[in-house]
C-alpha positions as CSV (number, residue, x, y, z in Angstrom):
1,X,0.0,0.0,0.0
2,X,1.4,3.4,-1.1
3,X,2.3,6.1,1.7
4,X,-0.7,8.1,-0.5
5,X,-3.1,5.1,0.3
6,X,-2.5,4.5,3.9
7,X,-2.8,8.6,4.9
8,X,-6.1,7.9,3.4
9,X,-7.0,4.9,5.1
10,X,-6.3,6.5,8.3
11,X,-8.3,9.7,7.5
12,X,-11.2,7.4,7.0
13,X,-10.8,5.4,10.0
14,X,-10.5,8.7,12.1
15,X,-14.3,9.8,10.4
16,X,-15.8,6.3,11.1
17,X,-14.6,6.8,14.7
18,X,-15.5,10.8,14.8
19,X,-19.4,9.5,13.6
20,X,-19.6,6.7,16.6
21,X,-18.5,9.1,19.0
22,X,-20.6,12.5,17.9
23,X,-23.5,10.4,15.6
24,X,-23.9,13.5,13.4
25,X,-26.9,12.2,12.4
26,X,-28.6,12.4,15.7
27,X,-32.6,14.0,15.5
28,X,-33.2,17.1,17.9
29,X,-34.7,15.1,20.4
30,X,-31.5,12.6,20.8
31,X,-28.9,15.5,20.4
32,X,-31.0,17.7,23.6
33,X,-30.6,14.1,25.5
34,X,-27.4,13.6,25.0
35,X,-26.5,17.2,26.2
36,X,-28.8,17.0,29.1
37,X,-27.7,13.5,30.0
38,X,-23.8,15.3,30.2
39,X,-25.1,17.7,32.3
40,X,-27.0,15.3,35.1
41,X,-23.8,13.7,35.1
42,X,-21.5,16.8,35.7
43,X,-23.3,17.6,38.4
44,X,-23.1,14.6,40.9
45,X,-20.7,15.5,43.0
46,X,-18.7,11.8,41.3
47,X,-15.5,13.3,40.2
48,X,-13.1,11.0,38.3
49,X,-16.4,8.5,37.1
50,X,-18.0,11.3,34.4
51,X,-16.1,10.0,31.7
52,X,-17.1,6.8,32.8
53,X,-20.8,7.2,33.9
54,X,-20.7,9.5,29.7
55,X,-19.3,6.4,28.3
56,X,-21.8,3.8,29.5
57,X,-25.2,6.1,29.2
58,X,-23.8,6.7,25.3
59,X,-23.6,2.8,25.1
60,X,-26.8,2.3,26.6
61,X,-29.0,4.9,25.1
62,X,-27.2,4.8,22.0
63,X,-26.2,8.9,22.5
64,X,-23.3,10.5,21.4
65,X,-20.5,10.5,23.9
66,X,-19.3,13.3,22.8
67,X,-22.3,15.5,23.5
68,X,-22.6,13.8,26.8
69,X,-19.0,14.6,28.1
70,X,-19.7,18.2,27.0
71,X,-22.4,18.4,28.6
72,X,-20.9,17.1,32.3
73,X,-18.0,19.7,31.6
74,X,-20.5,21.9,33.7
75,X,-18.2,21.0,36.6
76,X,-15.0,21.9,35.8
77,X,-12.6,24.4,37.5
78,X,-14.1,27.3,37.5
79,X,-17.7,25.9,38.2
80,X,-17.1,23.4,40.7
81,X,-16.7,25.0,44.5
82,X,-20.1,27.2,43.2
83,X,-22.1,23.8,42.2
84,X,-21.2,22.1,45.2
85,X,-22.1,25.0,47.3
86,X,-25.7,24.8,45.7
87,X,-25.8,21.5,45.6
88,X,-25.4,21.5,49.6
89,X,-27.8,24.3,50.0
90,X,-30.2,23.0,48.2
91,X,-30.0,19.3,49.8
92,X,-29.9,21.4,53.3
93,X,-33.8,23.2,52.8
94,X,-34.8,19.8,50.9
95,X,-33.9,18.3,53.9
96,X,-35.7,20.8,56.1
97,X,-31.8,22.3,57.2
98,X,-30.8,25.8,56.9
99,X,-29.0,26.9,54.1
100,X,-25.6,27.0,55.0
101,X,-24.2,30.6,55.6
102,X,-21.3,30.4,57.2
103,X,-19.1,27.1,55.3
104,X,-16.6,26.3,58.1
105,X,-19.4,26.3,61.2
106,X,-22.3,25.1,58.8
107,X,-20.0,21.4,58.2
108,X,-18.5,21.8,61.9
109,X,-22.0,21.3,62.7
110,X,-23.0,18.4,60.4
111,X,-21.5,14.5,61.1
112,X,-20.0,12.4,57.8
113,X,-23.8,11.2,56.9
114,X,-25.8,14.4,57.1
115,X,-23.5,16.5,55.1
116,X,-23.4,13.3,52.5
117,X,-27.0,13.4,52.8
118,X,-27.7,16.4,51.9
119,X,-25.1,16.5,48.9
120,X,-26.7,13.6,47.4
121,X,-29.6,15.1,47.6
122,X,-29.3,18.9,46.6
123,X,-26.8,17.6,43.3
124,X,-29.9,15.2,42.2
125,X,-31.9,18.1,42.9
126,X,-30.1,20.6,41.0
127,X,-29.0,17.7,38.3
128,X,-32.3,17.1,37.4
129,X,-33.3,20.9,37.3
130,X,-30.3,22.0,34.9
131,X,-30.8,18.6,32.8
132,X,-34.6,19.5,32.0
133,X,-33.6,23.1,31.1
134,X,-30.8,21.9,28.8
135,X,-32.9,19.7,27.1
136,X,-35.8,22.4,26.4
137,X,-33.0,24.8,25.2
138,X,-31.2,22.3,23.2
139,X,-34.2,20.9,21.8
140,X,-35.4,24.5,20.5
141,X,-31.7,24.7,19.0
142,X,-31.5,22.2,17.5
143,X,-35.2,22.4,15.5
144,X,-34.5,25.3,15.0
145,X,-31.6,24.5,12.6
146,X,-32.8,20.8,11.5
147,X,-32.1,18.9,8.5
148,X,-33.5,16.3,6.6
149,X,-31.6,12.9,6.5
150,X,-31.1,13.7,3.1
151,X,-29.5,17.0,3.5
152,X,-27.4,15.6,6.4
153,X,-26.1,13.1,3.9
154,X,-25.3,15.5,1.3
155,X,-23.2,17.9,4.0
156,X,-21.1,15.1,5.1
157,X,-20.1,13.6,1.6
158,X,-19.2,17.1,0.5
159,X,-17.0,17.6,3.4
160,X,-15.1,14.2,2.6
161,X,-13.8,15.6,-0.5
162,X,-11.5,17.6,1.8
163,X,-10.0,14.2,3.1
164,X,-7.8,14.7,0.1
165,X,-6.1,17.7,2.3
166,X,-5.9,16.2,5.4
167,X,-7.7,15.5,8.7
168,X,-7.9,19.3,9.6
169,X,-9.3,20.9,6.1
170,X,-11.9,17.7,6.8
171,X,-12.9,19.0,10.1
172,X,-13.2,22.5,9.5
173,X,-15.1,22.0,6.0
174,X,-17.6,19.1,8.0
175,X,-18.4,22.3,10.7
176,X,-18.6,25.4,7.9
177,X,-20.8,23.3,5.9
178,X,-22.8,22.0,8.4
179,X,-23.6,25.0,10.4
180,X,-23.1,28.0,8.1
181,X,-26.7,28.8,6.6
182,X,-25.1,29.9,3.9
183,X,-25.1,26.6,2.4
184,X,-28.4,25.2,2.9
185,X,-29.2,28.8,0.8
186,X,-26.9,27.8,-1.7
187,X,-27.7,24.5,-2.0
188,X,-31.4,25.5,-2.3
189,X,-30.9,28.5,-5.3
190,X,-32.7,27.6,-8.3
191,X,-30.1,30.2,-9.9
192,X,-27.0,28.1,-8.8
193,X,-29.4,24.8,-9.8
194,X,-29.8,25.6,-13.4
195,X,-26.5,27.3,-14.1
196,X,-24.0,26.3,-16.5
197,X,-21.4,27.8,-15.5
198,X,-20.5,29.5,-12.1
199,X,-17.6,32.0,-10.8
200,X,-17.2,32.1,-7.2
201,X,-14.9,35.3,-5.9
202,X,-13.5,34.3,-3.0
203,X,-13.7,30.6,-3.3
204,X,-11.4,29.8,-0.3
205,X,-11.0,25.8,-0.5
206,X,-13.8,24.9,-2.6
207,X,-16.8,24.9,0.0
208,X,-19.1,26.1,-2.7
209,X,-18.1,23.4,-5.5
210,X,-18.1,21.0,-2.9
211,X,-21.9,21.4,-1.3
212,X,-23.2,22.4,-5.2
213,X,-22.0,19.1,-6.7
214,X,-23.3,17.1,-3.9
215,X,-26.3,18.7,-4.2
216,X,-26.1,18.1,-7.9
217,X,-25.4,14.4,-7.8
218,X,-28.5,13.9,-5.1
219,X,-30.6,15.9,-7.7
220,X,-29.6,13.7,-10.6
221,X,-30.0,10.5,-8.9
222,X,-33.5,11.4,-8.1
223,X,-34.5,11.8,-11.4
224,X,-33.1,8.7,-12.2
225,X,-29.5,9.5,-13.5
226,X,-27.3,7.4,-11.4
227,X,-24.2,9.6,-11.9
228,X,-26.1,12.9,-11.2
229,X,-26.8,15.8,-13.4
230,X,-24.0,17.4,-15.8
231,X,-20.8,18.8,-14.1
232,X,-20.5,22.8,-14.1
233,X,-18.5,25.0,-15.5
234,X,-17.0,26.2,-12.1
235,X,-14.2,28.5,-11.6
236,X,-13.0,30.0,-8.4
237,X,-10.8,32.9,-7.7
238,X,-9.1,33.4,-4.2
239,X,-5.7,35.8,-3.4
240,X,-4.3,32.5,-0.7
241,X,-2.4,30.3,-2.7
242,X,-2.7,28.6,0.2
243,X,-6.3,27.9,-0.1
244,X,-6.1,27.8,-3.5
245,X,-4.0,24.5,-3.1
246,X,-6.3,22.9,-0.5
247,X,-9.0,23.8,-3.1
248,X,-7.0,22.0,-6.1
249,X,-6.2,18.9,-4.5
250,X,-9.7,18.2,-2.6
251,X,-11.6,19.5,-5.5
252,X,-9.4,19.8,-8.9
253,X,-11.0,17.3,-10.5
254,X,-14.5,18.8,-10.7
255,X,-13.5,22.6,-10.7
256,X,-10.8,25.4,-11.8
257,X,-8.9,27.5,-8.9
258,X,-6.7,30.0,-9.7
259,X,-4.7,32.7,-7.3
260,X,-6.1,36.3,-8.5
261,X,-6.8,39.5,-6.3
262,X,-10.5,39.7,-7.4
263,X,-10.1,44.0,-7.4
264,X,-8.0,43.3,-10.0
265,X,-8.7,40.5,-12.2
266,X,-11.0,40.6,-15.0
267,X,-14.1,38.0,-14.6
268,X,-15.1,35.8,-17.7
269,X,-19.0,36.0,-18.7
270,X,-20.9,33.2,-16.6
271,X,-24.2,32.3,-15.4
272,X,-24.0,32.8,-11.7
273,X,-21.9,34.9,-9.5
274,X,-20.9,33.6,-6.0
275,X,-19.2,36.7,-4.1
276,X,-19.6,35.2,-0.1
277,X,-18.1,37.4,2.8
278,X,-15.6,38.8,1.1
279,X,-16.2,42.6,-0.1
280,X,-16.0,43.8,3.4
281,X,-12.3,43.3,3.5
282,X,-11.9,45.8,0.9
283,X,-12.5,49.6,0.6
284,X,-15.4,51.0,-0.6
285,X,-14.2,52.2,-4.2
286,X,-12.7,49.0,-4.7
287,X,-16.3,47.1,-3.3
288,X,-18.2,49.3,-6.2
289,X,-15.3,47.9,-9.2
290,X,-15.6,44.0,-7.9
291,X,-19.7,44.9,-8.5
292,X,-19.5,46.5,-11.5
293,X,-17.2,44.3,-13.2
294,X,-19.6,41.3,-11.9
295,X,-22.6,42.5,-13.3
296,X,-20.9,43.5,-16.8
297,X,-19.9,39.8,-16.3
298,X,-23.5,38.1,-16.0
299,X,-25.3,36.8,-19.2
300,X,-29.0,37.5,-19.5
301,X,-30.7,36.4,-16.4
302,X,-28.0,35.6,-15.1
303,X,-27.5,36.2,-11.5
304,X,-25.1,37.6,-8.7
305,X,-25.4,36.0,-4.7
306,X,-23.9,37.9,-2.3
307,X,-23.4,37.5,1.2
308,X,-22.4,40.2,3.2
309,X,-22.8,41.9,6.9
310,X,-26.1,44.0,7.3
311,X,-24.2,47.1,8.6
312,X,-27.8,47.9,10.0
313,X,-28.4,44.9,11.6
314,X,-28.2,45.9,15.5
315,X,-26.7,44.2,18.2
316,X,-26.1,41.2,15.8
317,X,-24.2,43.5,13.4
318,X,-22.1,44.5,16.7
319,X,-21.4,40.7,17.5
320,X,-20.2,40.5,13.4
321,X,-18.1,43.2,13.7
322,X,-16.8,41.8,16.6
323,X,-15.9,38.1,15.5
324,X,-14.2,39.5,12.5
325,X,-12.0,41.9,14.6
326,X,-10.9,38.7,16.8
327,X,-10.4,36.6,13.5
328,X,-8.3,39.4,12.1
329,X,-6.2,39.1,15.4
330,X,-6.1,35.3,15.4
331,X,-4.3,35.7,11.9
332,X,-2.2,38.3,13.1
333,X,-3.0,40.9,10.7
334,X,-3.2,43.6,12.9
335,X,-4.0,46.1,10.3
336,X,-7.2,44.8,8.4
337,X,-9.2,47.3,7.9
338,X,-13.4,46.5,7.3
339,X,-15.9,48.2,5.0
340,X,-19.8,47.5,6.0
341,X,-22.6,48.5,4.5
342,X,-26.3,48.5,5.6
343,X,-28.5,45.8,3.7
344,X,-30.1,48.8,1.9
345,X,-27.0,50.4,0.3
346,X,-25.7,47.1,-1.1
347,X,-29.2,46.6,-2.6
348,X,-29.3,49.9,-4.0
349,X,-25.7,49.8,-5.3
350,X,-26.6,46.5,-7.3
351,X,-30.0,48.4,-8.4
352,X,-28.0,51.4,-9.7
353,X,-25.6,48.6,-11.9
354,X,-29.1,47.7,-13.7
355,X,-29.9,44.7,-11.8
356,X,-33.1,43.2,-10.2
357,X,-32.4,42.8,-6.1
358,X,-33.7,41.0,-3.7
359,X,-32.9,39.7,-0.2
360,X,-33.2,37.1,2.3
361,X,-31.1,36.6,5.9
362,X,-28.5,34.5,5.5
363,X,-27.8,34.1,9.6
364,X,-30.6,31.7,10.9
365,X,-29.8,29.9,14.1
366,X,-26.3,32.5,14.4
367,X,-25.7,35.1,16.3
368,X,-24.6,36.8,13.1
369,X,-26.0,39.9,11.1
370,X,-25.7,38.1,7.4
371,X,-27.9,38.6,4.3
372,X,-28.2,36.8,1.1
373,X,-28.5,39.4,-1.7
374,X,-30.1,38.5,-5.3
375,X,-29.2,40.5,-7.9
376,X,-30.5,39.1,-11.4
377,X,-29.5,40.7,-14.5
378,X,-32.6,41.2,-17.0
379,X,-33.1,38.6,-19.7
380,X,-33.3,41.7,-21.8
381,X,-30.3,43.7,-21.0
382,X,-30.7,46.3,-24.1
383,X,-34.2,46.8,-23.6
């Protein structure tokens, strides 16, 4: 077996072992039990036995371990001394005690079996309470950003293209796809459905091509074309050769990547546009060229998605702003600079290039301030 062969036999035995442990596939109800399971267990007062008490209610209930021992990581460190001071009071009025003010005399005062008494009770106590209100949040979480098993399915095959790359480019394209609504969007567009031929600014790795062909392939083989509908015409531009690589390797075969600063470069004449969280790296003047060249770019009813910040968004636009400040810092590049705009100024830019705009949120079930912006050019450009 070549060195090639092996790295990806072991990439796919670490993903057989990541799905037994974290059962993506989980419905709401199982992934709130799991959770609230985790957190019954991190609160019984049992330290060095949570692993073991996650590991045998995950084999018994069939629950993902992972979620479980998440979950009991209530009680760690910085929580602990607080829980079991609860946990004591609570057990103490439970057990018609006074709650215990004063630590030192309040156990002074209690013998080995009252104070044990009165832990055991107060953790069940406050177990059960902080287990049923994880479940009811997680529950509502989780609904509120369900799948189908079909759509689950298609996310996880399009993340195993990035097994090419390595373990890590696997991992982080499995949790973008999964969880970024973008996606689901963009796996829904009629636009992106029906289009020949696609350019994608910004492509990063390839998480576009990736979701769009799965999606594509499920499509054709539901109409009866085992092998899917007809590949696209995809091209994606990035400025990291870095990405660009990851992008090549995972995804060459099914897509063109090339390194190009997208201010810059001139686009060919496509079908669809893809431009995803990228203009507000640049300034302003050089936001209005990337659009104008774009929508020169689009055939007749063709069509331009982007995704950008709704600078008018609130306090989720303030918790954007913030995440992209601390990614910025993460990378190191002290200096980035960021150009938002309100959801009504991008849609009136595009309007003023001539083009037909409408817009959805993009940021369901995230904290996050994102639009999806249509902008379809008229069948009859001239008129």
């Amino acid at each position: 077996m070549s060195t090639m062969a092996r790295q990806r036999h072991l990439r796919e035995w670490v993903v057989k072992v990541f799905d037994l442990l974290v059962r993506p596939d989980e419905p709401p109800a199982q992934k709130a039990a799991s959770f609230a399971s985790g957190v019954f267990i991190g609160c019984l007062p049992l330290y060095g036995l949570h692993l073991l008490l996650s590991a045998m209610v995950a084999r018994l209930f069939r629950l993902s371990l992972v979620r479980i021992y998440l979950g009991a990581h209530i009680n760690n460190p910085l929580t602990a001394a607080v829980l079991l001071y609860v946990e004591l009071g609570i057990g103490s009025l439970i057990l018609g005690r006074p709650w215990p003010t004063q630590i030192p005399a309040s156990l002074a005062s209690m013998n080995m079996a009252a104070l044990g008494m009165a832990l055991a009770v107060g953790s069940v106590a406050v177990a059960l309470t902080l287990a049923a209100l994880t479940a009811v949040a997680m529950l509502r979480l989780a609904r509120a950003s369900e799948r189908s098993p079909d759509d689950v399915r298609e996310v996880e095959q399009a993340a195993r293209y990035f097994l090419e790359s390595g373990i890590s480019h696997w991992a982080f394209a499995r949790g973008k796809i999964r969880h970024d609504p973008l996606y689901a969007l963009l796996a829904r567009s009629p636009d992106l459905a029906g289009a020949a031929a696609v350019l994608d600014l910004g492509c990063g790795t390839g998480l576009v091509l990736a979701r769009l062909r799965e999606r594509r392939l499920a499509a054709g083989r539901a109409a009866g074309n085992e092998h899917g509908q007809r590949e696209q015409d995809y091209l994606g531009l990035d400025a990291s050769p870095r990405r660009i690589a990851v992008a090549r390797e995972s995804l060459g075969r099914w897509g063109r990547f090339q390194v190009a600063d997208i201010g810059k470069t001139a686009f060919p004449t496509v079908d669809t546009i893809v431009l995803a969280d990228v203009l507000h790296y640049l300034p302003e003047g050089v936001q209005n060229a990337v659009l104008e060249r774009a929508a020169r770019s689009l055939r007749p009813g063709g069509t331009l998605l982007l995704r950008e910040a709704d600078a008018g968004g609130g306090w989720r636009f303030l918790v954007t702003r913030l995440s992209e400040r601390l990614r910025a810092l993460l990378r190191r590049d002290w200096r980035q600079s960021f150009c938002y705009r309100s959801r009504g100024r991008w849609m009136s830019r595009m309007a003023e290039l001539g083009l037909d705009v409408s817009c959805q949120p993009a940021g369901r079930g995230t904290p996050f301030a994102n639009v999806l912006i249509t902008a379809r050019r008229s069948k009859n450009p001239t008129g």
